[in-house]
matplotlib code that plots the C-alpha trace (Angstrom):
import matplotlib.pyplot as plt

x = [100.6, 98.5, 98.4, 97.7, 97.2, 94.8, 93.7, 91.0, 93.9, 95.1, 93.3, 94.1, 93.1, 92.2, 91.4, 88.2, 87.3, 84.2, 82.5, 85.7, 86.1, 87.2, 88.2, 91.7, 94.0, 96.6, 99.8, 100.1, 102.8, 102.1, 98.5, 96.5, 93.4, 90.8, 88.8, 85.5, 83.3, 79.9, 78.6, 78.4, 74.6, 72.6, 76.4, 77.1, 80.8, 81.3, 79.8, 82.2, 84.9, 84.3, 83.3, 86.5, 89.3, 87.5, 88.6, 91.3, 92.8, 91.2, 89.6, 86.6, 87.1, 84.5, 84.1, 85.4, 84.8, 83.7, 80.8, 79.9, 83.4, 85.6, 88.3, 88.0, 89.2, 88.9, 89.5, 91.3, 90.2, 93.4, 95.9, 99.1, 100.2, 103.4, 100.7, 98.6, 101.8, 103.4, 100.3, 100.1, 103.4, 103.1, 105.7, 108.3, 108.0, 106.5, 103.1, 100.5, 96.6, 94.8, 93.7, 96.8, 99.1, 96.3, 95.6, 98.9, 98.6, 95.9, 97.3, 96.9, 93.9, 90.1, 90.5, 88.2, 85.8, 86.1, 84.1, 86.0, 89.2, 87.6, 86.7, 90.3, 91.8]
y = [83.7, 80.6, 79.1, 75.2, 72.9, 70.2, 68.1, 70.7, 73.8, 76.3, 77.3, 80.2, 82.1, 86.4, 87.9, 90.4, 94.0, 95.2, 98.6, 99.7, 102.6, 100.7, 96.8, 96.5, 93.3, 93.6, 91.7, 92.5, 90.6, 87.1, 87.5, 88.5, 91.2, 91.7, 95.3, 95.0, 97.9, 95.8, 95.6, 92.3, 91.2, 88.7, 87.5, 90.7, 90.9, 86.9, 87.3, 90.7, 88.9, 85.8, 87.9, 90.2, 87.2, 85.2, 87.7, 88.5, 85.0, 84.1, 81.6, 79.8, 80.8, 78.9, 79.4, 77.0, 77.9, 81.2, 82.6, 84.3, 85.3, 87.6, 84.8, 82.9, 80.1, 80.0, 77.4, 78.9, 76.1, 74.5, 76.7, 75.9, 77.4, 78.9, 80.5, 82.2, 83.5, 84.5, 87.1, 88.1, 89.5, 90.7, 88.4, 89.8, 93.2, 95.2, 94.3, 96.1, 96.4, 95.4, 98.7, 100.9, 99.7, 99.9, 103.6, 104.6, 103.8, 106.8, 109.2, 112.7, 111.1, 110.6, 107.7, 104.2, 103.5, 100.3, 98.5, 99.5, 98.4, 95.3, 94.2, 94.8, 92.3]
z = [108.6, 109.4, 106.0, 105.8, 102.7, 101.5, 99.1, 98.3, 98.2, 101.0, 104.1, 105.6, 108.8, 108.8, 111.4, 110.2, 110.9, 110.1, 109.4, 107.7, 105.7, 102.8, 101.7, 102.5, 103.0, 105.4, 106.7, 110.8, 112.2, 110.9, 111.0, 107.9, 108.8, 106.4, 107.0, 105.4, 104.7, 105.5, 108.5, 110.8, 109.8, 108.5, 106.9, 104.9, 105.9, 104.6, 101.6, 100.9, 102.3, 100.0, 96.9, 96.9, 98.1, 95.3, 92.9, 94.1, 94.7, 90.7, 92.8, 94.6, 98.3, 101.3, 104.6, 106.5, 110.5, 112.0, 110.4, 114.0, 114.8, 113.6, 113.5, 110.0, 108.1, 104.5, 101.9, 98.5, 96.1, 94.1, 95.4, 97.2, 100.7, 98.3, 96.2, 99.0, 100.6, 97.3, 96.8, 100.4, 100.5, 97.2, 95.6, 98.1, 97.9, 101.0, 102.2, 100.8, 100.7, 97.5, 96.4, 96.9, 94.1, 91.5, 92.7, 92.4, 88.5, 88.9, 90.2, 89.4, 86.8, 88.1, 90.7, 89.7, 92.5, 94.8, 92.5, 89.3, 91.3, 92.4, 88.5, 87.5, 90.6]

ax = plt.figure().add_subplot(projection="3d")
ax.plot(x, y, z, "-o")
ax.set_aspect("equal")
plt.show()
């Protein structure tokens, strides 16, 4: 995981698939990927990508490089490199996307949507 810190917080790298079937965050090796369901115009994808990490980091995320490319930087405001990898890796336990533990709490009742998912985060 490319994680670095600042006075500002943690900046992180992702690595961003778009056109996805659904929002999902993912641990690959040491690199994170970020599939987003929007496609890759007029900056759709960045402003998913911002708008879900933002929640789900309980946090301001920017843009810091690669609004063209599927490579990113973003800053996490306030937060420490610890923090960013602590929620990653799901405070040690296997990596998993963001929606799968909360539909797991569903199952065998009607499933939330992504966006009721997202407003729990």
């Amino acid at each position: 995981m490319k994680i670095t810190e600042n006075k500002d917080g943690a900046v992180i790298e992702v690595f961003v698939k778009p056109k996805s079937e659904r929002f999902e965050v993912r641990l690959e090796g040491d690199e994170v990927v970020v599939r987003c369901t929007e496609e890759p115009v007029k900056g759709k994808v960045n402003r998913e990508l911002l708008k879900v990490l933002s929640k789900f980091f309980h946090t301001n995320v920017e843009l810091v490089s690669g609004a063209t490319s599927r490579q990113k930087r973003l800053l996490l405001e306030g937060m420490t490199k610890s923090e960013v990898e602590r929620l990653l890796r799901n405070e040690g336990k296997e990596p998993k996307d963001l929606f799968r533990e909360i539909n797991e709490q569903y199952k065998g009742k009607k499933k939330p949507s992504e966006k009721e998912i997202l407003e729990e985060v």
